[in-house]
PDB file of N, H, CA, C and O in Angstrom:
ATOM      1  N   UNK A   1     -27.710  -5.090  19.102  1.00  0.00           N
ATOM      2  CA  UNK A   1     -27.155  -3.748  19.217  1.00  0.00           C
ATOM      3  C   UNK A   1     -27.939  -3.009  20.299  1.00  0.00           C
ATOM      4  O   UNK A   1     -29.166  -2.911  20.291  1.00  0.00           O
ATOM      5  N   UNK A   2     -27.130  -2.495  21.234  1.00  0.00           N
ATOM      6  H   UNK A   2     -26.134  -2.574  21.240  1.00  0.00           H
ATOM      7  CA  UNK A   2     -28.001  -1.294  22.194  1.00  0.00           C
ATOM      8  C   UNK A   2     -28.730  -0.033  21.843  1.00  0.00           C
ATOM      9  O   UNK A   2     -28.712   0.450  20.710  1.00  0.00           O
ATOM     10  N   UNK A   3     -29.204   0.346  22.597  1.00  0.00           N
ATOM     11  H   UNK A   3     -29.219  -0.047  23.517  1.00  0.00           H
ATOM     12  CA  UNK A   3     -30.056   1.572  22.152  1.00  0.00           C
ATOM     13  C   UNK A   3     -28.995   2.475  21.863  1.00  0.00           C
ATOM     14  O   UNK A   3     -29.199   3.279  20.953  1.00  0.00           O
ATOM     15  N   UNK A   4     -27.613   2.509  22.616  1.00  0.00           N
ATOM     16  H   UNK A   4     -27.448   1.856  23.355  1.00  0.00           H
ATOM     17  CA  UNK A   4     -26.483   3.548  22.016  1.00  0.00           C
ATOM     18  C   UNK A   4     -26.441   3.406  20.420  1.00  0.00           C
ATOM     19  O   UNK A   4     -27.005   4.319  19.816  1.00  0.00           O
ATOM     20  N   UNK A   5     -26.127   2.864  20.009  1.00  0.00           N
ATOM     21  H   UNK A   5     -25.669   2.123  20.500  1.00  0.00           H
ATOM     22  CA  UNK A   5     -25.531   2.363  18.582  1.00  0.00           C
ATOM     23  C   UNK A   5     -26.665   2.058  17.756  1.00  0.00           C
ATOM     24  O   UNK A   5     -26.369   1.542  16.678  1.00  0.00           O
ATOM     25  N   UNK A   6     -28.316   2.307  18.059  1.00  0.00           N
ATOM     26  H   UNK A   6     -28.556   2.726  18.935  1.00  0.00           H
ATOM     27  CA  UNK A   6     -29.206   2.260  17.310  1.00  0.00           C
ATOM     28  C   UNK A   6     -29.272   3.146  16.026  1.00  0.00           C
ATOM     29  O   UNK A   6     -29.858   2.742  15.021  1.00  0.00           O
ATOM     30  N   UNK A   7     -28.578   4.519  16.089  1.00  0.00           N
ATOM     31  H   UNK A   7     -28.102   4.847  16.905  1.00  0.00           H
ATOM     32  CA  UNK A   7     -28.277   5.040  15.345  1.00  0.00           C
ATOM     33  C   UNK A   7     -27.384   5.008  13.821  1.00  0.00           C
ATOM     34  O   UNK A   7     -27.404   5.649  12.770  1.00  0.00           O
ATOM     35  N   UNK A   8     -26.598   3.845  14.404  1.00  0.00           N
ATOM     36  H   UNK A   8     -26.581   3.325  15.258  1.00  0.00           H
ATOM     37  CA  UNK A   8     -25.345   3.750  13.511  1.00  0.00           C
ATOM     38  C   UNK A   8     -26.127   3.220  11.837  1.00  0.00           C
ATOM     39  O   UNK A   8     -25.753   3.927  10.901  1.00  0.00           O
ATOM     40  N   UNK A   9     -26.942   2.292  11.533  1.00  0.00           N
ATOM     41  H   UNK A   9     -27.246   1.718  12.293  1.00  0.00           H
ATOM     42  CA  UNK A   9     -27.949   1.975  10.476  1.00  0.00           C
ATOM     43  C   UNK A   9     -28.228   2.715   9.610  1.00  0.00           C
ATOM     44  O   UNK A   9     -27.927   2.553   8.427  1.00  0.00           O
ATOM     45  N   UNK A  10     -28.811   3.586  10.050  1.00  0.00           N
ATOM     46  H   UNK A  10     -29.054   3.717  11.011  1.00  0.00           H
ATOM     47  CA  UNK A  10     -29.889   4.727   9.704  1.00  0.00           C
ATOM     48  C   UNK A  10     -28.769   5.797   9.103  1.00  0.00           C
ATOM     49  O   UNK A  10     -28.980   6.407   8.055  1.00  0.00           O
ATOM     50  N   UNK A  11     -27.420   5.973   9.969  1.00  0.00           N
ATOM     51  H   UNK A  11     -27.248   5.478  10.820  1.00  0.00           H
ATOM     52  CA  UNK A  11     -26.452   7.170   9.401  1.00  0.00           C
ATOM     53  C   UNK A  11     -25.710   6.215   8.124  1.00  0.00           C
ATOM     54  O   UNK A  11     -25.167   6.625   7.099  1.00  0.00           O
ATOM     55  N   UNK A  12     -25.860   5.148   8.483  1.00  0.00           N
ATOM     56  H   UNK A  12     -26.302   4.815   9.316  1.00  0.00           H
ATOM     57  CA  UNK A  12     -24.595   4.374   7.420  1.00  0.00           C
ATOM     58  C   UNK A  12     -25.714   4.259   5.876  1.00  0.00           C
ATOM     59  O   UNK A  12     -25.246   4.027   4.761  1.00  0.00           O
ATOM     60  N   UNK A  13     -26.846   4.423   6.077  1.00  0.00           N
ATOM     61  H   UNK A  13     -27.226   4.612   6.982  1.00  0.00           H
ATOM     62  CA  UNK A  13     -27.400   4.326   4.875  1.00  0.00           C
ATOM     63  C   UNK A  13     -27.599   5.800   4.105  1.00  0.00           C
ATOM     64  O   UNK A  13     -27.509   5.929   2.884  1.00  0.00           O
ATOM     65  N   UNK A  14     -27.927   7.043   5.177  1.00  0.00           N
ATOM     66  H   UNK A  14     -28.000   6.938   6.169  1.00  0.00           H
ATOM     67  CA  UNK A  14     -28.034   8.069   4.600  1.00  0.00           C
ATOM     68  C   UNK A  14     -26.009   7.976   4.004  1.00  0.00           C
ATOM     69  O   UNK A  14     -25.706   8.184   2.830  1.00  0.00           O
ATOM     70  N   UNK A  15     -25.404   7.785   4.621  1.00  0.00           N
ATOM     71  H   UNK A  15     -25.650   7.616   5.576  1.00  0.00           H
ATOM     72  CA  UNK A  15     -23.850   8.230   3.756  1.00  0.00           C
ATOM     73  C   UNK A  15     -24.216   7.789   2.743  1.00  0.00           C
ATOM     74  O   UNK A  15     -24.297   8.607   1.827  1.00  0.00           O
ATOM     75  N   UNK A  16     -24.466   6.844   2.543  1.00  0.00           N
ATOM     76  H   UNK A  16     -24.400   6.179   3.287  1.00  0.00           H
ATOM     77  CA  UNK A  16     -24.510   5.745   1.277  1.00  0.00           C
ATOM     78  C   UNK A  16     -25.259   6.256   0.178  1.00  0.00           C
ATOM     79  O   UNK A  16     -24.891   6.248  -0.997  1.00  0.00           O
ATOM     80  N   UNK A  17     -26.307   6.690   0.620  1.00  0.00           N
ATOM     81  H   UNK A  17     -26.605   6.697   1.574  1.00  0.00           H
ATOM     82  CA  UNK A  17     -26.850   7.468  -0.362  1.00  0.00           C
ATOM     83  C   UNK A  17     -26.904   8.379  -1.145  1.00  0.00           C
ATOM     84  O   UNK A  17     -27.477   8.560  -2.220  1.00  0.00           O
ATOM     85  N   UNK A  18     -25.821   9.331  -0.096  1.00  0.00           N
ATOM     86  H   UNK A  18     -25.356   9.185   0.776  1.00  0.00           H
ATOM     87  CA  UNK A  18     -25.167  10.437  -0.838  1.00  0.00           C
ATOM     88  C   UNK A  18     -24.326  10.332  -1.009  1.00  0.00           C
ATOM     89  O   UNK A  18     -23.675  11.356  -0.803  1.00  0.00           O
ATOM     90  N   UNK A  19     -23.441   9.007  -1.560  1.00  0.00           N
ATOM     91  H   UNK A  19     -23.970   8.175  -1.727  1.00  0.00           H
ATOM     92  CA  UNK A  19     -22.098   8.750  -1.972  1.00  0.00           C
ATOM     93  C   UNK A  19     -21.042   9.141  -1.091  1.00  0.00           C
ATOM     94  O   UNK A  19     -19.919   9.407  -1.519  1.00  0.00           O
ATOM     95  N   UNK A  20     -21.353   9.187   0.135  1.00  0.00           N
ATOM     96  H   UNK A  20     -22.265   8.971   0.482  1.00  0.00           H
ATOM     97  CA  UNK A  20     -19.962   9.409   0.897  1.00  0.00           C
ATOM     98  C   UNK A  20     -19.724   8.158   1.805  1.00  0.00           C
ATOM     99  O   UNK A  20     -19.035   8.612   2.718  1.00  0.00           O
ATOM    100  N   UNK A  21     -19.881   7.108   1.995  1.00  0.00           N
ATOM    101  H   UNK A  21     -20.440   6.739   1.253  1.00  0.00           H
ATOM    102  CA  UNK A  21     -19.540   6.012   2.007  1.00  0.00           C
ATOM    103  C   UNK A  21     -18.473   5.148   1.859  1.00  0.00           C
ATOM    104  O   UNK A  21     -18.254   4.345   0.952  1.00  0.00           O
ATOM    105  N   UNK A  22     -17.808   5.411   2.893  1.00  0.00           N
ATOM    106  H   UNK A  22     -17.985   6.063   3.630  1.00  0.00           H
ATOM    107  CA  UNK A  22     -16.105   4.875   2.286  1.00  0.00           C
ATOM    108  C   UNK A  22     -16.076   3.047   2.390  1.00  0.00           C
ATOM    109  O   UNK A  22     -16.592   2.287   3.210  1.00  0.00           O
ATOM    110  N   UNK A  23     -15.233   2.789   1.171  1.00  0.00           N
ATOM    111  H   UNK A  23     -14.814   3.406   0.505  1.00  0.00           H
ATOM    112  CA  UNK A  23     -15.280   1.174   1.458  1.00  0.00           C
ATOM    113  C   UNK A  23     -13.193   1.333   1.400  1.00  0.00           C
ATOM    114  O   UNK A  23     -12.340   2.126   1.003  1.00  0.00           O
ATOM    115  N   UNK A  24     -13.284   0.060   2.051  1.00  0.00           N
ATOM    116  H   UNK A  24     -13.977  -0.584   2.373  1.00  0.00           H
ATOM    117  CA  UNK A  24     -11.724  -0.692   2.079  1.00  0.00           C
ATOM    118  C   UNK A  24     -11.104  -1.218   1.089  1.00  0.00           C
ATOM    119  O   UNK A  24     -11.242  -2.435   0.969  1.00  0.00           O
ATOM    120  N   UNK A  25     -10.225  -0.482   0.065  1.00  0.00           N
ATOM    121  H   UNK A  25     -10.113   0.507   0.162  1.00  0.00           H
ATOM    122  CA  UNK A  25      -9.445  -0.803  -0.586  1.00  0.00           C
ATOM    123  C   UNK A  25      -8.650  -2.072  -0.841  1.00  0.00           C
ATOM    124  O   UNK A  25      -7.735  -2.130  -0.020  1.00  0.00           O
ATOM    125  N   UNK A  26      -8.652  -2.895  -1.497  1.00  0.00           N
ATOM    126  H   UNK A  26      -9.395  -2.848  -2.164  1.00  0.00           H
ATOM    127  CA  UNK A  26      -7.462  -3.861  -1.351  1.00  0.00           C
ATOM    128  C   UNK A  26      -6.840  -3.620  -2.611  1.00  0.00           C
ATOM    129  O   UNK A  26      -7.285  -3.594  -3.759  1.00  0.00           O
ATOM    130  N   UNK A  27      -5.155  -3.365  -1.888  1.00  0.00           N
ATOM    131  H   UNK A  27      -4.793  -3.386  -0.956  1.00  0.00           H
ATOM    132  CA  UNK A  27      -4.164  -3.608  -2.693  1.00  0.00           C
ATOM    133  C   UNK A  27      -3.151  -4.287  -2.463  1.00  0.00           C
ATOM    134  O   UNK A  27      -2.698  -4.446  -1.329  1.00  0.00           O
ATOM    135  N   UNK A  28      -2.467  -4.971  -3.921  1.00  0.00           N
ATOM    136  H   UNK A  28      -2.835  -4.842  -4.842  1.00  0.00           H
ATOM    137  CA  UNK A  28      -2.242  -6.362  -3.436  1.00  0.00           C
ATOM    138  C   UNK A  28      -0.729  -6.149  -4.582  1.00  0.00           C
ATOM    139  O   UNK A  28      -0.618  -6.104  -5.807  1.00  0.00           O
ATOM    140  N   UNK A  29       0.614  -6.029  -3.017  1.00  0.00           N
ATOM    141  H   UNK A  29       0.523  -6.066  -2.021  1.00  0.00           H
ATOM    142  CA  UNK A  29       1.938  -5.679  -4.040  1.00  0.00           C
ATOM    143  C   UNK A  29       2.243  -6.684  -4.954  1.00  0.00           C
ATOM    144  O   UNK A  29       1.924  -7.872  -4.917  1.00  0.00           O
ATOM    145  N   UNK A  30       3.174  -5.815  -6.129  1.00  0.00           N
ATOM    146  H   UNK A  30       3.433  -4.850  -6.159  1.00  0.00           H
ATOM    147  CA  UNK A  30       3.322  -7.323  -6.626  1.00  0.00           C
ATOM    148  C   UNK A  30       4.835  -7.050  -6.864  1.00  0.00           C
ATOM    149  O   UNK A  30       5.242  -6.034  -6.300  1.00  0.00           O
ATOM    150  N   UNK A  31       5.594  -7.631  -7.462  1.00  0.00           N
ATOM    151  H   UNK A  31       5.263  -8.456  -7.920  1.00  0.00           H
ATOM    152  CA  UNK A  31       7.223  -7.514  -7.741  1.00  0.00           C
ATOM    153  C   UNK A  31       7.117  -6.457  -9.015  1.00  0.00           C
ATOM    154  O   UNK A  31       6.271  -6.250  -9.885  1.00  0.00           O
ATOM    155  N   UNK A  32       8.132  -6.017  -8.751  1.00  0.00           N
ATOM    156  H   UNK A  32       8.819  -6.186  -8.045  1.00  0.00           H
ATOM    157  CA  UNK A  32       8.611  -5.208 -10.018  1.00  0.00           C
ATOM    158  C   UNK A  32       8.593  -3.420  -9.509  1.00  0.00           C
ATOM    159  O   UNK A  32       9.324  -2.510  -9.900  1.00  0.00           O
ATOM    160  N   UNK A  33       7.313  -3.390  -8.376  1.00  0.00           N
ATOM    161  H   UNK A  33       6.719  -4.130  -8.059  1.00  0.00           H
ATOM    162  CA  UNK A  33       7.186  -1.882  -7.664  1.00  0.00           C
ATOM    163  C   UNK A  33       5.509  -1.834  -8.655  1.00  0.00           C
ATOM    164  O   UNK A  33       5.194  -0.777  -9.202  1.00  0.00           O
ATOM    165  N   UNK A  34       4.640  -3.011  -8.756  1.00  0.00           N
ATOM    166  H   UNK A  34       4.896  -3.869  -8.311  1.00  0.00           H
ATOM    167  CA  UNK A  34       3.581  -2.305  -9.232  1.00  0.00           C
ATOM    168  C   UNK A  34       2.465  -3.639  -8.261  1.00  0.00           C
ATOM    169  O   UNK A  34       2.692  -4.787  -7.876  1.00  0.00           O
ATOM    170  N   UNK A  35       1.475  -2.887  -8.194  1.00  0.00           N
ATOM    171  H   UNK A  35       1.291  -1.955  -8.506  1.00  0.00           H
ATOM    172  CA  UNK A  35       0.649  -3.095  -6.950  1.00  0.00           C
ATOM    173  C   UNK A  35      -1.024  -3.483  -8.107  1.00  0.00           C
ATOM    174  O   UNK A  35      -1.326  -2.808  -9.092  1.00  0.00           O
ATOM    175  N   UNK A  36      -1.650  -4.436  -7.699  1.00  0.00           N
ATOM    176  H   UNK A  36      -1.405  -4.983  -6.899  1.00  0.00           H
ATOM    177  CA  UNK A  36      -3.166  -4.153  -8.016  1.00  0.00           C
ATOM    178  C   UNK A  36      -4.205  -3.752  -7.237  1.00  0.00           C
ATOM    179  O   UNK A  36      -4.386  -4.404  -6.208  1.00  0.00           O
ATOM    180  N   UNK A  37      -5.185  -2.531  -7.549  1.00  0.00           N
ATOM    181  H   UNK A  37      -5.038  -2.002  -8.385  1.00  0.00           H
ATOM    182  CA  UNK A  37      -5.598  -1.995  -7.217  1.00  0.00           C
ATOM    183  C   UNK A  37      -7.465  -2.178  -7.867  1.00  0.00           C
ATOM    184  O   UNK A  37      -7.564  -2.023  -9.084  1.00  0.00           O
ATOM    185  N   UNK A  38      -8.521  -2.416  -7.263  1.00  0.00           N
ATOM    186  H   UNK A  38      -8.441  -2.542  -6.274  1.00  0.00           H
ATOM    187  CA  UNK A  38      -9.769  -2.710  -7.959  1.00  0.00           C
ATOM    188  C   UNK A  38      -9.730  -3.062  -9.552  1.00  0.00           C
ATOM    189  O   UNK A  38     -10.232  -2.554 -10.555  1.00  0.00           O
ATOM    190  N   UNK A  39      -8.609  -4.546  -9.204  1.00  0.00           N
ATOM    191  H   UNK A  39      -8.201  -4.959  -8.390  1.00  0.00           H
ATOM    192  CA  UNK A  39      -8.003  -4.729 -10.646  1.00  0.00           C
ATOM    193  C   UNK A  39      -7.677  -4.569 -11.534  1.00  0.00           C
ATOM    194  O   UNK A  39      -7.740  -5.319 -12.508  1.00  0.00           O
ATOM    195  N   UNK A  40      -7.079  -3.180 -11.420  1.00  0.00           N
ATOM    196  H   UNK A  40      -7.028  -2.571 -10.628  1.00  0.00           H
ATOM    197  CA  UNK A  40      -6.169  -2.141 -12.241  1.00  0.00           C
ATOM    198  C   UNK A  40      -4.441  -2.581 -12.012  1.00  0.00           C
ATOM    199  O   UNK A  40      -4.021  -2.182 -10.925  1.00  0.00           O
ATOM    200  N   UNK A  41      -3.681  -3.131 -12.637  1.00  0.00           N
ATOM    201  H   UNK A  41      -4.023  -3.454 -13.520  1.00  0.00           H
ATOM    202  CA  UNK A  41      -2.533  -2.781 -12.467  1.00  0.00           C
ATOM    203  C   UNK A  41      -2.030  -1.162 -12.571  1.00  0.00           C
ATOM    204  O   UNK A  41      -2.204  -0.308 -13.441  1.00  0.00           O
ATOM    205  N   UNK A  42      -1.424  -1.153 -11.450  1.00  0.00           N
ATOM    206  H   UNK A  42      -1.283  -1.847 -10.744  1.00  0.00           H
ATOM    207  CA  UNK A  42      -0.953   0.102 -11.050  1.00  0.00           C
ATOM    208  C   UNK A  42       1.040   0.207 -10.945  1.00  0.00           C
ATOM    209  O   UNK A  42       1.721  -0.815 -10.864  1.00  0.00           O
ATOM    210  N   UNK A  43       1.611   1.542 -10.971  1.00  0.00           N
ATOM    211  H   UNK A  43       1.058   2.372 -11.037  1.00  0.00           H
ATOM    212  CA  UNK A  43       2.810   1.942 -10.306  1.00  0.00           C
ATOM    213  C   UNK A  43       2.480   1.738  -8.899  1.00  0.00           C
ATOM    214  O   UNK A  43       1.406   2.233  -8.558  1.00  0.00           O
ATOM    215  N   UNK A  44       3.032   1.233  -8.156  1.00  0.00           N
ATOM    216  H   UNK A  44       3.905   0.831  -8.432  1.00  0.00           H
ATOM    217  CA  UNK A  44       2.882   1.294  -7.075  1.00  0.00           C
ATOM    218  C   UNK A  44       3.899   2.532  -6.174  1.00  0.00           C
ATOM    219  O   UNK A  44       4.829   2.344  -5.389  1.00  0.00           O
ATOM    220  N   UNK A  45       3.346   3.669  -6.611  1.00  0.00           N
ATOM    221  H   UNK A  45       2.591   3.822  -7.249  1.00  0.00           H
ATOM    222  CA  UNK A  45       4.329   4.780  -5.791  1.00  0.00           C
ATOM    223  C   UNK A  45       4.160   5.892  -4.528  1.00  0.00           C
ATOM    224  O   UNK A  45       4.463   7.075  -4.371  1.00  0.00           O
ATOM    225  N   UNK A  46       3.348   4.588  -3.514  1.00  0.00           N
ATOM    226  H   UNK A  46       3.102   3.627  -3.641  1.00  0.00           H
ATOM    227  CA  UNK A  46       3.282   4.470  -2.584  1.00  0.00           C
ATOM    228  C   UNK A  46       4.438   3.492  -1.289  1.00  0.00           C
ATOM    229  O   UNK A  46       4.514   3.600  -0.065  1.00  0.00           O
ATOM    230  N   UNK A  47       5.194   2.572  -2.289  1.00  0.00           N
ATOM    231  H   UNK A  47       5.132   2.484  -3.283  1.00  0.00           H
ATOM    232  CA  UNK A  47       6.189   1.742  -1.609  1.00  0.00           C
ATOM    233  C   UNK A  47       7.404   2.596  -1.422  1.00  0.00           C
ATOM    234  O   UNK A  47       7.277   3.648  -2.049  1.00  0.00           O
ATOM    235  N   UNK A  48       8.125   2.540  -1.012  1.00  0.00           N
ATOM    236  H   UNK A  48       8.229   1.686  -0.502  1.00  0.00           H
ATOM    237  CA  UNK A  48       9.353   2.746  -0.877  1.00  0.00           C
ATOM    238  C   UNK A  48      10.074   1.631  -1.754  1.00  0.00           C
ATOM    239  O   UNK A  48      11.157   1.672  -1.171  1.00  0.00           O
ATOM    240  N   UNK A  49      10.194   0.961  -2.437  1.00  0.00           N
ATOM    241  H   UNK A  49       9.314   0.928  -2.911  1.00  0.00           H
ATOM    242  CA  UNK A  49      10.742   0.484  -3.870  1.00  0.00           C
ATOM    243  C   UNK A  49       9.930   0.543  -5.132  1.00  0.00           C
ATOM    244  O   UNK A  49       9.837  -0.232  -6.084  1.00  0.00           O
ATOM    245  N   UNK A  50       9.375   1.685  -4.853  1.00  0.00           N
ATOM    246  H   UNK A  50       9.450   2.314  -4.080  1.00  0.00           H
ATOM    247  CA  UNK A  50       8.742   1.674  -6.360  1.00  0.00           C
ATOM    248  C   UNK A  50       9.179   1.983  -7.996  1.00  0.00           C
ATOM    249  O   UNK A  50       8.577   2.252  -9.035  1.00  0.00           O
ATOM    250  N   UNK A  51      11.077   1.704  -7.429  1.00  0.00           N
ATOM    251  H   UNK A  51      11.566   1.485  -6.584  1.00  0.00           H
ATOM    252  CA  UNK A  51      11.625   1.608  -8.959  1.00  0.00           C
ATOM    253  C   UNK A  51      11.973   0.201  -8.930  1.00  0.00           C
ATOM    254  O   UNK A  51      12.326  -0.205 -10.037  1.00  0.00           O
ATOM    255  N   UNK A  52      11.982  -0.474  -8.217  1.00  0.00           N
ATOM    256  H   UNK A  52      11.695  -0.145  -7.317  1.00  0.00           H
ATOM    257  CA  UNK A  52      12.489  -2.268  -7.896  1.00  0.00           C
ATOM    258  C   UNK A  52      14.162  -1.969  -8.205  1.00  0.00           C
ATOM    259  O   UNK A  52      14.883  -2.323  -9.137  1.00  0.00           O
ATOM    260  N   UNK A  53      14.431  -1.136  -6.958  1.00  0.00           N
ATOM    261  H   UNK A  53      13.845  -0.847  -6.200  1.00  0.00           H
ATOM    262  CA  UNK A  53      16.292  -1.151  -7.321  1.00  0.00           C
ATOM    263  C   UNK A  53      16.480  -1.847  -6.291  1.00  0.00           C
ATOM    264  O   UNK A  53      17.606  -2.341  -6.262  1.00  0.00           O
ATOM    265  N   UNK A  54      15.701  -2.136  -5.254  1.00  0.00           N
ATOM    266  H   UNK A  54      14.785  -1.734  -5.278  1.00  0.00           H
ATOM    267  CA  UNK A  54      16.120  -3.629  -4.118  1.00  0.00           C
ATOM    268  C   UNK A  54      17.012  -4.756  -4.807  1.00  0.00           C
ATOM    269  O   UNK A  54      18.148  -5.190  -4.617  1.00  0.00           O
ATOM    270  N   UNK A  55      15.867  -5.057  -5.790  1.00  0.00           N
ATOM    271  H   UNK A  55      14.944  -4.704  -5.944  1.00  0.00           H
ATOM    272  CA  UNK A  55      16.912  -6.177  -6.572  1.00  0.00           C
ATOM    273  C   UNK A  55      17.810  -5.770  -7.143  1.00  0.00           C
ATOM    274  O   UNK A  55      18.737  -6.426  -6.667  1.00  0.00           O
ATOM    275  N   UNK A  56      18.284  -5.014  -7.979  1.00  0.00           N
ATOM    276  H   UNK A  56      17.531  -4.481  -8.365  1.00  0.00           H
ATOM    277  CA  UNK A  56      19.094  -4.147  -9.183  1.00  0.00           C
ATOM    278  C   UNK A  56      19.968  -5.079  -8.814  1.00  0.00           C
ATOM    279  O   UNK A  56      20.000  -5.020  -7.585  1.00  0.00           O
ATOM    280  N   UNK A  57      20.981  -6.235  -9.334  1.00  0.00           N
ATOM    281  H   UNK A  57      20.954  -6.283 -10.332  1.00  0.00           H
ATOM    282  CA  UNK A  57      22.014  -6.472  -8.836  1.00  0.00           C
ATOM    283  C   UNK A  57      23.490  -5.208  -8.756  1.00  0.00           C
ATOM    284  O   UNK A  57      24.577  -5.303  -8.188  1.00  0.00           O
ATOM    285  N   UNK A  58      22.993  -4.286  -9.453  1.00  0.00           N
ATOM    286  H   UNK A  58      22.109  -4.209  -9.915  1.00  0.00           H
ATOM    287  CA  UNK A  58      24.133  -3.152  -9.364  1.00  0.00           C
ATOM    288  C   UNK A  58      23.817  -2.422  -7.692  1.00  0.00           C
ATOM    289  O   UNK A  58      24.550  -2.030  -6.784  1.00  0.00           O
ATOM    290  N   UNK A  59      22.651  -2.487  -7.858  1.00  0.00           N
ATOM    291  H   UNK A  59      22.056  -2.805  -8.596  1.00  0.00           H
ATOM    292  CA  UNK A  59      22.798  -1.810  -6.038  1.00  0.00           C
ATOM    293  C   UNK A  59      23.126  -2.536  -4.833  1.00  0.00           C
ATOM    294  O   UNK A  59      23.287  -2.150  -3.675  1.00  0.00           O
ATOM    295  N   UNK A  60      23.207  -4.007  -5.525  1.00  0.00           N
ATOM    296  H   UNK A  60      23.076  -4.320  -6.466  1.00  0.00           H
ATOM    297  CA  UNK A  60      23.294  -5.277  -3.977  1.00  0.00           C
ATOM    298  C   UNK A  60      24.880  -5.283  -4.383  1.00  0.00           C
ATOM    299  O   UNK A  60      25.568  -5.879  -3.554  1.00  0.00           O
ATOM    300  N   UNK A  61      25.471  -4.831  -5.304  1.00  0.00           N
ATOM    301  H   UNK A  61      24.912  -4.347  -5.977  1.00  0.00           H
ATOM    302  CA  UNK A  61      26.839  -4.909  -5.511  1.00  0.00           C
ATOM    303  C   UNK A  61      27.343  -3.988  -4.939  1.00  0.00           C
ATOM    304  O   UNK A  61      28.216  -4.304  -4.131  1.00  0.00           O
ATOM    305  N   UNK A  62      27.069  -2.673  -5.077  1.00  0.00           N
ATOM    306  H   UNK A  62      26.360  -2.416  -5.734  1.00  0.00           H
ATOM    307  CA  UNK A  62      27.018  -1.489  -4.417  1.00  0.00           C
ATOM    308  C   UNK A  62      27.473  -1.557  -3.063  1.00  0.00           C
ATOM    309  O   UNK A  62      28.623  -1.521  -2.626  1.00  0.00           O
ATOM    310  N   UNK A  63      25.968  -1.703  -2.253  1.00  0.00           N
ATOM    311  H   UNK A  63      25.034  -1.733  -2.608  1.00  0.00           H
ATOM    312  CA  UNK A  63      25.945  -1.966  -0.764  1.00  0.00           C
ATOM    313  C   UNK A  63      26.330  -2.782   0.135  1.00  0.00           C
ATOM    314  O   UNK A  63      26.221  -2.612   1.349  1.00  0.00           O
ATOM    315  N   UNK A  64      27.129  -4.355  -0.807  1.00  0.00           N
ATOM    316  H   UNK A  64      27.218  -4.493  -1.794  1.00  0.00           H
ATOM    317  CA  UNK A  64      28.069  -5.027  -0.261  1.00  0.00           C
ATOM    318  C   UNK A  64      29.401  -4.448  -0.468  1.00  0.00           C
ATOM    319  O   UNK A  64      30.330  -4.734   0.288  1.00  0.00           O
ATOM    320  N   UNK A  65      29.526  -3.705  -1.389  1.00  0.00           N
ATOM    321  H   UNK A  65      28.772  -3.473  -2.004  1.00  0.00           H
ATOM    322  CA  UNK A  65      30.983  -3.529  -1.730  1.00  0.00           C
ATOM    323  C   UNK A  65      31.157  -2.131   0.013  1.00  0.00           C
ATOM    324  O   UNK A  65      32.194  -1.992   0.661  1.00  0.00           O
ATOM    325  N   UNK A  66      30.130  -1.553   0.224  1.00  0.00           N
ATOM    326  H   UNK A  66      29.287  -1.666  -0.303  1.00  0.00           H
ATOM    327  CA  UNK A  66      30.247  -0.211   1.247  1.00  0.00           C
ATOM    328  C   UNK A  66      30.208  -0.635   2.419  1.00  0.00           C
ATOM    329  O   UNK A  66      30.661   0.155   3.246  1.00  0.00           O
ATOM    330  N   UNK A  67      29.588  -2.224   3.055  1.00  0.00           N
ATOM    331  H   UNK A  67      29.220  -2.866   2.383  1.00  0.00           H
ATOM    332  CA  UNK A  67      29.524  -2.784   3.884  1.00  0.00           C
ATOM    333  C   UNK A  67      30.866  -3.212   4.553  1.00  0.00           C
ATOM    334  O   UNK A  67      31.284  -3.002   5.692  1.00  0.00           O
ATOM    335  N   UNK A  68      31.507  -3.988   3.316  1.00  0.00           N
ATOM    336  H   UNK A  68      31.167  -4.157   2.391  1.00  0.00           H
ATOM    337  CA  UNK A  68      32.822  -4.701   3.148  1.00  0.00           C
ATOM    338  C   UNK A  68      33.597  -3.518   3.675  1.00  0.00           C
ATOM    339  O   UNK A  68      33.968  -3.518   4.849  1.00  0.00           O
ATOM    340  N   UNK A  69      33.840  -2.583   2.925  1.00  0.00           N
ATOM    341  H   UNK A  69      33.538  -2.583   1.971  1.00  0.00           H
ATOM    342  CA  UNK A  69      34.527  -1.113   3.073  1.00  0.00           C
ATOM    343  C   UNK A  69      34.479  -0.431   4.696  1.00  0.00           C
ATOM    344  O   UNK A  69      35.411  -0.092   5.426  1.00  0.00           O
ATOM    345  N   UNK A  70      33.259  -0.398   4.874  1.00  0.00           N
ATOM    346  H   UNK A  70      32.502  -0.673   4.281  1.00  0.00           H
ATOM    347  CA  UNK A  70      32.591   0.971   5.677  1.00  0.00           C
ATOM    348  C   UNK A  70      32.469   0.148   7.053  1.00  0.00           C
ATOM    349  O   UNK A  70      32.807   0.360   8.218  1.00  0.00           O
ATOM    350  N   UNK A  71      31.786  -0.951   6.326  1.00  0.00           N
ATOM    351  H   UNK A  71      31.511  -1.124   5.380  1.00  0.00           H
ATOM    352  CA  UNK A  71      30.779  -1.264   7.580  1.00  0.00           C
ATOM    353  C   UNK A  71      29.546  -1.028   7.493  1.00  0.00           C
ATOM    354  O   UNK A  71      28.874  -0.618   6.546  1.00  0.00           O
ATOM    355  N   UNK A  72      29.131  -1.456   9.087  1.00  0.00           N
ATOM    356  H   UNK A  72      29.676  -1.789   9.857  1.00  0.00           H
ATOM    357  CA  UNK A  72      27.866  -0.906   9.221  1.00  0.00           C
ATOM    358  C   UNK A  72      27.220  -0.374  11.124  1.00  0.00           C
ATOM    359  O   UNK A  72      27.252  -1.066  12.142  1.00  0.00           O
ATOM    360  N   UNK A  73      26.804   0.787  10.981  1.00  0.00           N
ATOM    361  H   UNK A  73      26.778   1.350  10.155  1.00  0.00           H
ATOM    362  CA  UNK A  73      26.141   0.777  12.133  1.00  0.00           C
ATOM    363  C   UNK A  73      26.820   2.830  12.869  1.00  0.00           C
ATOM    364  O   UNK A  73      26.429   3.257  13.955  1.00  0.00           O
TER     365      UNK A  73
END
């Protein structure tokens, strides 16, 4: 490390110490619209399918039947 970035150590431990220290989340989707989170099953209502109506076969019936109809575009 250069003398620029000699600093970076020394600040990353004072955060740390005073609990402001951010770490990287992993979350990991799963089917249904629920996600694990620091191994918590969670809602996942952060997705944009977080009721799982993607699958619904009433909505894939739906959106073929409006396709067929309508179209698309």
């Amino acid at each position: 490390m250069d003398d620029r970035q000699s600093w970076i150590p020394q600040e990353l431990e004072h955060l740390s110490g005073q609990g402001l220290l951010r770490r990287r989340r992993v979350v990991t989707p799963l089917a249904g619209g629920w996600c694990v989170v620091s191994g918590c099953k969670l809602r996942n209502f952060s997705a944009n399918d977080y009721l799982d109506l993607a699958r619904d076969p009433r909505v894939i019936a739906a959106a073929e039947h409006a396709l067929s109809t309508a179209g698309a575009g």
